[in-house]
C-alpha positions in Angstrom: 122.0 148.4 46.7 125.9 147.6 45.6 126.6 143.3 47.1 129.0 144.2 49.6 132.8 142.0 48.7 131.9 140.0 52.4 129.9 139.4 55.3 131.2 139.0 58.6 129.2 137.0 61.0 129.4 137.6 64.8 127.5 135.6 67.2 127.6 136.7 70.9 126.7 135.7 74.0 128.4 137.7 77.0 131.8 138.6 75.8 132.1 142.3 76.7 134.5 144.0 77.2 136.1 141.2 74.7 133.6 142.6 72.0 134.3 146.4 71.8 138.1 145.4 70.3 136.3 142.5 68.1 134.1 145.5 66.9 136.7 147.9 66.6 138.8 145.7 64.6 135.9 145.1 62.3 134.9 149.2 61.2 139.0 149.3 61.1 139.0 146.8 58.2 141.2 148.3 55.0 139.1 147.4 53.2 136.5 149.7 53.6 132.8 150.1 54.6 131.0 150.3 51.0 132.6 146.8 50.6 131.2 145.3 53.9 128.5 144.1 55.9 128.7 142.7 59.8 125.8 140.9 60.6 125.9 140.5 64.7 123.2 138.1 66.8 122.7 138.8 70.1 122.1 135.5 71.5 120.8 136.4 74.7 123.5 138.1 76.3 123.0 138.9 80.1 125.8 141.4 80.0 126.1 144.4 78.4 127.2 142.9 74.9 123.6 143.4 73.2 123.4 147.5 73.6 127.4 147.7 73.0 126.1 145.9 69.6 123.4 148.6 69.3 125.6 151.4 69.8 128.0 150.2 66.8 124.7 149.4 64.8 123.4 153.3 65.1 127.2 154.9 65.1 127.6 152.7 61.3 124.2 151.6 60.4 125.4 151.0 56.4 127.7 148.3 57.8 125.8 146.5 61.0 123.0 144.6 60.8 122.1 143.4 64.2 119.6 141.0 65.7 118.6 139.7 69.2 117.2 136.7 70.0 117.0 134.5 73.1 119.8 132.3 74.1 119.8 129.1 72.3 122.9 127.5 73.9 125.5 127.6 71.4 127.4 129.8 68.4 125.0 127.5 66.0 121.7 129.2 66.0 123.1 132.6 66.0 125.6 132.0 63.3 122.7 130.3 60.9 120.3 133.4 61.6 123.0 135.5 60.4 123.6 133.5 57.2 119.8 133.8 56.5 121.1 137.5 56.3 124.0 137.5 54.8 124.1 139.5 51.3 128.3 139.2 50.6 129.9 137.5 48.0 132.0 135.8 50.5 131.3 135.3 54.6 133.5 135.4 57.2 132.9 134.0 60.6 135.1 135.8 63.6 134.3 134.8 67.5 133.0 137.6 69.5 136.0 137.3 71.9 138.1 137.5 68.9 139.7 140.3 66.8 141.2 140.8 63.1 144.4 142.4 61.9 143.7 145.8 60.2 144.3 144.2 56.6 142.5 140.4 57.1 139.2 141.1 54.9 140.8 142.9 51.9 143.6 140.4 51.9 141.2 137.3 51.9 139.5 138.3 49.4 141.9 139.3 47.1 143.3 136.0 47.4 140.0 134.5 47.1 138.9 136.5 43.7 143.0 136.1 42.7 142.8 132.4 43.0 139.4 131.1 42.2 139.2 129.8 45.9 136.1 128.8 47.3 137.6 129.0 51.2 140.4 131.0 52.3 142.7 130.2 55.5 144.2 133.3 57.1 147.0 132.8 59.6 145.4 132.7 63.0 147.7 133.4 66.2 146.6 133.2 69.7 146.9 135.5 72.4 146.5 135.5 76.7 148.1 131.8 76.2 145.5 130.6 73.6 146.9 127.9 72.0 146.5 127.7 67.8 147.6 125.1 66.0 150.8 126.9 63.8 151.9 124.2 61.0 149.6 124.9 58.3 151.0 128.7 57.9 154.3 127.5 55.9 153.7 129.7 53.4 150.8 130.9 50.5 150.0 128.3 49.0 147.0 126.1 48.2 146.0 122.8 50.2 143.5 119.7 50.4 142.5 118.0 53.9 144.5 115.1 53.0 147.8 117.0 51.8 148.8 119.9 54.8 147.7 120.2 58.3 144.2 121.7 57.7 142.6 118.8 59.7 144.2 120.6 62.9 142.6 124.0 62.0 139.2 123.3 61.3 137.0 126.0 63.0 135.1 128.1 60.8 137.0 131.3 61.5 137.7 131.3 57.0 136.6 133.2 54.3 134.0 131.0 52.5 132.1 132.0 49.0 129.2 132.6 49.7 127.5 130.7 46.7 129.7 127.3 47.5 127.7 127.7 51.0 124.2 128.5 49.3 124.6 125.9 46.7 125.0 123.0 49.1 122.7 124.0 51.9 125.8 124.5 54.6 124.3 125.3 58.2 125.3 124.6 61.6 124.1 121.7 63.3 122.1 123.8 66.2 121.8 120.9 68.7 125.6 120.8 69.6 126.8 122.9 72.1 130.6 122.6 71.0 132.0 121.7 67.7 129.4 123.3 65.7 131.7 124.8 63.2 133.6 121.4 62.3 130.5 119.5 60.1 130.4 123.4 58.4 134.1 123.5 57.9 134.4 120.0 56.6 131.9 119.8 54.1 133.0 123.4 53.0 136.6 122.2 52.3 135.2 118.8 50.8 133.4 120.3 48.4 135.2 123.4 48.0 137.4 124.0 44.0 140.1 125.6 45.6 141.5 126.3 49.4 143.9 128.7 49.7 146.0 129.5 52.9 147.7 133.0 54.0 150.6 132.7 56.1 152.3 136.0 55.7 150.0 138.1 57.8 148.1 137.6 60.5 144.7 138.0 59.9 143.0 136.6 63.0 143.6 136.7 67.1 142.1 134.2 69.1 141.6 135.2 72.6 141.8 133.5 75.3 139.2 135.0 78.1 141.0 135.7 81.5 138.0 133.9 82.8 138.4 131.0 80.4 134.9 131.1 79.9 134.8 130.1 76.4 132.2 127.6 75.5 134.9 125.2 74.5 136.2 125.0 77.8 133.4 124.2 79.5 131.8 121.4 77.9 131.8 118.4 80.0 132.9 115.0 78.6 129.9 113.0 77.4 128.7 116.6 75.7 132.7 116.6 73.7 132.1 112.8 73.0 128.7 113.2 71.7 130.1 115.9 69.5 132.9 114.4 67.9 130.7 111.8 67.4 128.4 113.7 65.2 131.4 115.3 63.5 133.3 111.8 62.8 130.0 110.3 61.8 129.1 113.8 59.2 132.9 113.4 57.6 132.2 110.0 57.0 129.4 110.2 55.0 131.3 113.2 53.2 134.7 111.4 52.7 134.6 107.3 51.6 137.2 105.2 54.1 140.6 105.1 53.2 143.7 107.9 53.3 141.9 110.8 52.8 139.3 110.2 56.0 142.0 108.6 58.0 143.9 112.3 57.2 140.8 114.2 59.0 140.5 111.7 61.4 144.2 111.6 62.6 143.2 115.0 63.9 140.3 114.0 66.0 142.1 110.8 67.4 145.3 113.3 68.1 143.1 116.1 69.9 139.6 115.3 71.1 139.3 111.6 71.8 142.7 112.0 73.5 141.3 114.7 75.9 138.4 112.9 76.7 141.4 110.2 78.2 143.3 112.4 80.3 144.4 112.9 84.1 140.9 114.0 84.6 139.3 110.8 83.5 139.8 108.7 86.6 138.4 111.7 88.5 135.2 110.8 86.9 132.2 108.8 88.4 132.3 105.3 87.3 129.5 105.7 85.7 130.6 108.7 83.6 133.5 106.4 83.0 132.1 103.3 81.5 129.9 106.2 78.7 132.8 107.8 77.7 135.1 104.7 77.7 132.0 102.6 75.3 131.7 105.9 72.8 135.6 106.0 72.6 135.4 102.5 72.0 132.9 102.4 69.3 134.8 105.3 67.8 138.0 103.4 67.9 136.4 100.2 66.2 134.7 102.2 63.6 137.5 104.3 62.2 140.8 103.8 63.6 142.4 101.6 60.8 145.7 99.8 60.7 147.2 103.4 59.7 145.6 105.5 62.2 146.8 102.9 65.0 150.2 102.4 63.6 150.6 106.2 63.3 149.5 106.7 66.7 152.0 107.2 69.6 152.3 103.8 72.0 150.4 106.5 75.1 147.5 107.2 73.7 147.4 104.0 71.6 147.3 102.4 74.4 144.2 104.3 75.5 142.0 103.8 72.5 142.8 100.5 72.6 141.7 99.8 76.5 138.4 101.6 75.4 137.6 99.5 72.9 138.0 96.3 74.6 135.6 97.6 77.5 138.4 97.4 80.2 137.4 100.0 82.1 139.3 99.5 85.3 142.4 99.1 83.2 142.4 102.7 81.1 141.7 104.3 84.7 144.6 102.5 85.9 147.1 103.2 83.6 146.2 106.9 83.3 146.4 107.3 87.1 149.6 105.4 87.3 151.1 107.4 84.1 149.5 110.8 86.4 151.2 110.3 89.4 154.5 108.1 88.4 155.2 108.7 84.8 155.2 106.2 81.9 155.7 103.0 82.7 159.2 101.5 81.5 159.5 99.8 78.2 159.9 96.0 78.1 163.1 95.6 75.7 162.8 91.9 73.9 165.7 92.2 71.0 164.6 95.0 68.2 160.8 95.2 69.7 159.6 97.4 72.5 156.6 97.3 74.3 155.2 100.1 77.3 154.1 97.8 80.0 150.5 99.5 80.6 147.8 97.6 82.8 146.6 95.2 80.3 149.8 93.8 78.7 149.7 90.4 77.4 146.5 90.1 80.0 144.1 87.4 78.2 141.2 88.7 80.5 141.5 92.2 78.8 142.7 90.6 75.3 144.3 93.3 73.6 146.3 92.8 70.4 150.1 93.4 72.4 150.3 95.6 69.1 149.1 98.7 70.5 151.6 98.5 73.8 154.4 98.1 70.9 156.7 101.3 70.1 156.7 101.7 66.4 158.8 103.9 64.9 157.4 107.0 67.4 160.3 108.6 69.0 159.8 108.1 72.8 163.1 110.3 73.4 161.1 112.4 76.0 159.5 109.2 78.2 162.9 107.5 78.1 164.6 110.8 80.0 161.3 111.0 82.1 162.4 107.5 83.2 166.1 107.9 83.8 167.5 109.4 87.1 170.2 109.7 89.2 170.4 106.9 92.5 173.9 108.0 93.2 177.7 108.8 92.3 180.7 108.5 94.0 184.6 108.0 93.3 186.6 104.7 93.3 190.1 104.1 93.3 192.0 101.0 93.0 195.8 102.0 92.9 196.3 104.3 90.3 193.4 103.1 88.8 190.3 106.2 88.9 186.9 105.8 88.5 183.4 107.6 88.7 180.8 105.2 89.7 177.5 106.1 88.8 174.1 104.5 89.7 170.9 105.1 88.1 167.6 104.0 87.2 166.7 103.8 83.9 163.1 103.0 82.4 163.6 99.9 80.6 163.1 96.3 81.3 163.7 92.8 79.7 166.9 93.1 77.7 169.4 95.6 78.5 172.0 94.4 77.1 172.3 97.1 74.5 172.6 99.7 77.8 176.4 102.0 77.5 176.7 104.7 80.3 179.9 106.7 79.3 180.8 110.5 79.4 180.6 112.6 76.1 182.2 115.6 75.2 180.2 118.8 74.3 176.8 120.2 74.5 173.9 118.2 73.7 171.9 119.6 70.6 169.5 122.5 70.6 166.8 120.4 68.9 167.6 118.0 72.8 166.8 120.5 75.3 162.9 120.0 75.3 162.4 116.3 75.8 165.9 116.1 77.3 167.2 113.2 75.0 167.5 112.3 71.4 167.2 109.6 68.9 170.2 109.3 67.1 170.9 109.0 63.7 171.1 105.9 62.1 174.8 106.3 61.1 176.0 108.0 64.1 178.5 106.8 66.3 177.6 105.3 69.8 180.2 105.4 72.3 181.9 101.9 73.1 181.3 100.8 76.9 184.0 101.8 78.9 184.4 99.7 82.4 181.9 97.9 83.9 178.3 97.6 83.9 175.6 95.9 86.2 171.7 95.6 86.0 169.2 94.8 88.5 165.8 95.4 88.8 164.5 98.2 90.6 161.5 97.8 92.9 159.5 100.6 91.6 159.9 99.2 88.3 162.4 99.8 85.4 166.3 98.7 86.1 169.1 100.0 88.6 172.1 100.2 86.0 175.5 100.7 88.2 178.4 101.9 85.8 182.5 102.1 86.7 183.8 104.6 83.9 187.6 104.7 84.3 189.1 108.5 84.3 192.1 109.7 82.5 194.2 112.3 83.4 193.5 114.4 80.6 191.6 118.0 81.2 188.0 117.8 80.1 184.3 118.5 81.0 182.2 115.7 80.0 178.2 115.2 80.5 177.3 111.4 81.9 174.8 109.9 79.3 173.1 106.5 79.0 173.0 105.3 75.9 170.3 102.3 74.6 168.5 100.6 71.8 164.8 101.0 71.5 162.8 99.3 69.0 165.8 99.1 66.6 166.9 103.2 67.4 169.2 104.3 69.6 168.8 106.9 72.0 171.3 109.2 74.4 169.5 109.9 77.3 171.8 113.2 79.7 171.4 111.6 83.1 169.6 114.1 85.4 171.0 114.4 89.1 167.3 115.3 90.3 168.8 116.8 93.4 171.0 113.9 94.6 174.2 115.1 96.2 177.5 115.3 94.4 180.6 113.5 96.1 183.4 115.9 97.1 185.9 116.8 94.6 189.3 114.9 95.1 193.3 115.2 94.2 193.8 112.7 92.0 197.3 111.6 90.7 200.8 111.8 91.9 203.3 113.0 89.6 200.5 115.0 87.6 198.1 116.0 90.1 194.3 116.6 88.9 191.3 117.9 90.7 188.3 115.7 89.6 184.4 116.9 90.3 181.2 116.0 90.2 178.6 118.9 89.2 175.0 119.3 88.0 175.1 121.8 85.2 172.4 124.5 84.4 170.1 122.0 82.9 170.1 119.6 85.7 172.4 117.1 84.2 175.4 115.4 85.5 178.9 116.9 84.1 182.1 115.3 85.2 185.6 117.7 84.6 189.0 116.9 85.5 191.5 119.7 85.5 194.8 119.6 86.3 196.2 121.5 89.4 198.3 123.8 89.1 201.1 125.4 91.6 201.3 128.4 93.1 203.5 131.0 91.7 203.1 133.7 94.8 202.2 133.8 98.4 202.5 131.9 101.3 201.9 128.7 99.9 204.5 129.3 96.9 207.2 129.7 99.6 205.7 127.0 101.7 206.4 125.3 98.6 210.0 126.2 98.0 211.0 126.0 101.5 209.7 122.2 101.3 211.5 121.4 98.1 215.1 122.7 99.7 214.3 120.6 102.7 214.2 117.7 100.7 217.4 118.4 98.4 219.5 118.7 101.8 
């Protein structure tokens, strides 16, 4: 019997109708029958997944081999069964709920048998609002897991050759419900010659089930902790402590220790709490180096840190607070800057004040988060015109730094998502125009009151506070958040200008001043004229 190029493995467990175009996609492959094998376990399914598997089995028995077994919890089982079965040079792994483009097989392998590569990554998009990590597919091109993004995209939906998982024994851990795939995936790619990545075509779609009942989604926490602790604790044995584990690690801090510290965590039952808060913590003091922590953004740093000193009360606290009010404001002390978190500087909780530091992270998005409109109005002193604008912004400590002024033209595209920028180091920073006062604001954060003088020039400007954080500076649009505009006025005497107050399409505060202009027709042209030859006589 010819050994087919590859062996696809599908485990299943109540996916119809999410199977039939998994299937589909599979007897579609370009790269024909003779040079494939499926190998499908049935793990239980209550639905009507095991005959649909049947009917493909007898409609292309040369191609299916398919096996039922009773439900053993998780992908593992079912996916080591398989291998046990598996007769292809290479083996594929594709989700049940999944499908492949048309081409995916015969392109993996070509690259595979091209390249030498003992794992092939092909580019995997989601679909129904599944969300797949994107940056590793920058082009073709071969990687390590210490030199691209493949940390972030480490489920076992690759092509893998067949003897590299033989040689060293590579099975599923069966007695995790989620995160199976990762101690598989990691050793695969630790040990592997050559990985190779395919970004030009899109080989895989990842599903996301309208009833989002994917096994992922419904693990609680202490199952996801006890997981990634089996995962952290595998990689570690693989991968000796320095750059290259704090590479795979970065992911797992970055995805699932941070979920397991979410809005949901003080929903928890204290008890649930204190597990999850003691595992994170042991994580935290086992692998999260200087680097990792450094590298970490001041949020979730924060977090990791809390859990690791035990204080409990404190994490809930600070991600209830962050839940319902937003970050906290930053505590400004010269070039340093610090997010005032429950636990700051507390010697009860005794956390290094190094973790609430901002350091070097862009915090663009929680600055504008913290910044909103109290009020603005119009001031005149003689000639004299001002806009007077009052805000709250989320700093504390030193605001000396603080500019509110008006700025000509659009902020940048790359702005529009976090709704403020960090500037670059050599660009220029307006000069503070009028006055300036701070006081503190009893919800926390500082009431800045600013007096920009007007000219009577014609222009459309957007009202921006400026400010140094942690030795950067960012320009922050100030947001009206529905506080009324004061009415337009007449401003000037011998050059008469209309001066307004508007919130623009983006929610920000624009101030224009346009000349008037007369009349040339109508009643109010004459009313005009007839005034003017009163005057002369």
């Amino acid at each position: 019997m010819t050994t087919p190029d590859v062996t696809v493995v599908v485990a299943v467990y109540n996916t119809m109708p999410y199977l039939t175009e998994c299937l589909d996609s599979l007897v579609g492959q370009s790269i024909g029958h003779e040079r494939l094998q499926v190998v499908a376990v049935d793990d239980g399914s209550t639905d009507d997944s095991g005959k649909e598997l049947d009917r493909y089995a007898q409609r292309y028995p040369d191609v299916f081999t398919v096996v039922h077994q009773p439900n053993s919890g998780g992908p593992a089982a079912p996916s080591n069964r398989a291998l046990d079965l598996a007769t292809g040079r290479f083996v594929y792994f594709i989700g049940s709920d999944d499908h492949l483009g048309e081409e995916a097989l015969e392109r993996m392998v070509a690259c595979a048998d091209a390249n030498e590569s003992d794992v092939v990554v092909g580019k995997m998009v989601g679909t129904n609002g599944r969300y797949v990590h994107q940056k590793l597919y920058t082009g073709n091109r071969d990687v390590t897991l210490d030199d691209s993004e493949l940390p972030y995209t480490l489920a076992n939906t690759k092509l893998f050759r067949r003897e590299l998982v033989e040689k060293h024994g590579l099975r599923f851990p069966e007695d995790m419900p989620v995160g199976s795939d990762q101690p598989f995936t990691i050793e695969a790619c630790v040990r592997a010659r050559k990985i190779s990545v395919i970004s030009d075509y899109t080989c895989y779609y990842a599903v996301k089930r309208g009833d989002a009942s994917n096994i992922t989604y419904r693990a609680n926490h202490l199952a996801r902790l006890r997981c990634v602790q089996r995962i952290m604790e595998h990689t570690a044995a693989l991968i000796p402590a320095g750059p290259r584990r704090d590479a795979v690690f970065k992911r797992h801090f970055d995805w699932e220790l941070t979920k397991l510290l979410q809005k949901d965590f003080p929903t928890l039952d204290a008890g649930t709490r204190r597990q999850v808060c003691e595992g994170v913590g042991a994580l935290v003091d086992a692998y999260f180096t200087d680097g990792l922590r450094d590298g970490t953004g001041v949020k979730r740093r924060v977090r990791f840190g809390l859990a690791r000193s035990g204080a409990v009360d404190e994490l809930t606290r600070a991600i209830a607070q962050e839940t319902e009010h937003g970050a906290p404001p930053f505590l400004l002390e010269g070039d340093r800057a610090f997010a005032s978190y429950p636990g700051f500087r507390d010697a009860a909780v005794g956390l290094d004040e190094r973790y609430y530091e901002v350091l070097g992270e862009s915090v663009a998005g929680r600055l504008s988060a913290g910044t909103r409109l109290e009020s603005a109005d119009w001031e005149q002193e003689g000639t004299d015109f001002a806009c007077v604008v009052r805000l709250r912004a989320g700093i504390t400590g030193d605001t000396s730094s603080a500019v509110v002024a008006l700025a000509q033209g659009a902020m940048p595209q790359s702005a529009d998502k976090p709704g403020a920028r960090k500037l670059p180091a050599d660009a220029q920073r307006p000069e503070r125009g009028g006055t300036l006062t701070a006081e503190a604001a009893k919800d926390g954060g500082t009431l800045l009151t600013a007096r920009i003088p007007l000219a009577l020039t014609p222009t459309k400007r957007g009202a921006r506070l400026y400010v140094d954080v942690a030795g950067s500076t960012y320009e922050i649009p100030i947001r009206t958040e529905g506080q009324p505009m004061p009415l337009a006025r007449r401003w000037g005497s011998t050059d008469p200008h209309r001066v307004a107050a508007n919130t623009n399409t983006k929610g920000r505060l624009v101030i224009t001043t346009a000349p008037l202009r007369e009349p040339k027709s109508g009643v109010g042209a004459r009313l005009r004229r007839t005034l003017s030859r009163s005057k002369r006589k």
